[in-house]
C-alpha angles and dihedrals in degrees: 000000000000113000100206104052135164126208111200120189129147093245150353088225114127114296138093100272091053090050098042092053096047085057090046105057095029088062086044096051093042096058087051108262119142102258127200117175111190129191139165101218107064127244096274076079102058136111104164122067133229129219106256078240094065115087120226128207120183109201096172122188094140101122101124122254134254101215144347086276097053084040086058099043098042093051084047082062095042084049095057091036092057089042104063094036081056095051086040091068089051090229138207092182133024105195104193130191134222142340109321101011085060087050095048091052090042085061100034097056093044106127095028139104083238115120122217127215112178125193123219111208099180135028099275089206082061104034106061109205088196112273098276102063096033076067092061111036082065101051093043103047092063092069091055117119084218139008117200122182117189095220117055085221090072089038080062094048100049090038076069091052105033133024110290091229079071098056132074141162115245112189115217111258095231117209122244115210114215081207094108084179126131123228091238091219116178088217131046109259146200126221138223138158144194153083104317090238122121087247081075096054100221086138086067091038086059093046097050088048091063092061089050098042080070098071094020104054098165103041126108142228119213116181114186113194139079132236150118098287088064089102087048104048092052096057094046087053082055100051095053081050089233093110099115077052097056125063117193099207096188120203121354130169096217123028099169097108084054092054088040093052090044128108088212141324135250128204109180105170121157087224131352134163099225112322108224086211096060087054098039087055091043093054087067093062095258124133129244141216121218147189117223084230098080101063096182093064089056092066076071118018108059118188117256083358105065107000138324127299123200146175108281112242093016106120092185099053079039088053097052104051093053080056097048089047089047093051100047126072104171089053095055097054096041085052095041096054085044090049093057091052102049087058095064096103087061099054108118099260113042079043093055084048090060087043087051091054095043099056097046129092119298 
């Protein structure tokens, strides 16, 4: 393990990677290695915290561009700002996340001793970055040191694009709350969690909890994330008429007594690398519902084993497995104790072994 290390992302705002990275470079610092975290959004946007060991450096340059010339020029200046904070740490490793960040570190530690380890968090045959910068995603991750993906679906993917040898799988390290509390809730409820953007699915979550409502008059939807679809999804929920039945909780640090007080999660996305949700309610011992749109969840949800697998997009099939969950006691706890133990691989510290791995020398 290298002792000096960078972490690069574009923020420390709600989301996996960012989650993913703070843990990252808290376990790092503790255990006495030299810790930089760089981003380019300053700390009024976090909402993960760093260890006071771990050192921060805000390089900006994030205002939105008029047009393709100012783009160019702006991401010139985050290049050669990125470049020097990196230089400054006097680093051994630079561990980058996600899309264009990768690319721009790519391009900011050419020339150097500094090895680059980039981390994938979507199927980038699935996830467009505009043409531009699928361009040069392609072109840039070549020159990685390392290449890591969180789903052995996308291993697979990018095996097809880079040298295997590049290329490795690096579980979440999923957080384990030391909360042991239950959400009291006065209605059974369902669970699910993520961003509010269409990329999630909760539009077809809504739609599918209609169906169920039917059947199901008294249960409950709580949905625990942020984001710009909030003002959609509400009226959607109005216009199904089960809005006094769905709660949009919004952002919350720890969602663990939500998972804990819930029946069972879904997790609907129309495409996702490996949602950290799905693994943290899972963790409790509680089953989830997923789409097969979302590869990276089916290292670890297998469908009838450890939870229940349907079509993406299909709100009946969708429908119909939050009825069979709700009706039977005895599946859900045989999925639920399966499910724990499929999750194993993602607790922190057999995680931080495979990151540990993955960022020495090949």
């Amino acid at each position: 393990m290298t002792n000096r290390t960078v972490i690069v992302i574009e923020s420390l705002a709600g989301g996996g990677a960012q989650h993913v990275s703070s843990t990252l470079a808290n376990t790092w610092a503790d255990r006495g290695d030299a810790v930089t975290v760089i981003t380019f959004l300053d700390a009024k946007h976090d909402i993960f915290k760093l260890d006071p060991k771990v050192r921060r450096i805000i390089i900006g340059g994030t205002n939105k561009s008029p047009n393709p010339f100012a783009a160019t020029i702006a991401n010139l200046v985050r290049i050669r700002r990125l470049r020097a904070a990196v230089l400054s740490c006097d680093a051994e490793v630079v561990v980058s996340f996600v899309g264009a960040t990768n690319v721009l570190t790519i391009l900011a530690t050419r020339g150097t001793s500094v090895r680059v380890v980039i981390s994938e968090r979507n199927d980038p045959s699935r996830q467009s970055l505009g043409k531009l910068w699928d361009i040069l995603r392609n072109y840039t991750y070549k020159l990685a040191n390392r290449i890591t993906a969180n789903s052995k679906h996308t291993v697979s993917q990018l095996n097809n694009s880079f040298p295997s040898n590049k290329v490795c799988w690096t579980p979440n390290p999923i957080r384990v709350s030391e909360n042991k509390t239950h959400f009291e809730s006065d209605a059974p409820y369902i669970i699910a969690a993520g961003r509010l953007h269409r990329q999630k699915g909760f539009d077809i979550l809504l739609r599918a909890f209609a169906e169920f409502h039917k059947s199901h008059p008294c249960w409950r939807l709580f949905i625990v994330g942020e984001g710009d679809e909030r003002a959609e999804l509400e009226l959607l929920s109005y216009s199904l008429h089960i809005a006094p039945f769905i709660d949009l909780i919004g952002f919350v640090k720890d969602p663990f007594p939500y998972y804990r007080g819930a029946v069972f999660m879904t997790h609907p996305a129309r495409y996702e690398g490996l949602p950290n949700v799905v693994l943290e309610a899972m963790s409790v011992g509680i089953p989830a519902v997923v789409t097969d749109t979302q590869p990276g969840i089916l290292d670890f949800v297998q469908h009838e084993k450890t939870g229940l697998v349907v079509p993406g997009e299909s709100v009946p099939s969708l429908a119909a497995a939050m009825c069979r969950l709700s009706d039977d006691e005895s599946l859900r706890v045989r999925l639920g104790g399966a499910a724990r133990e499929a999750i194993r691989p993602c607790l922190p510290d057999q995680a931080l072994k495979a990151w540990d791995s993955a960022i020495g020398e090949n």
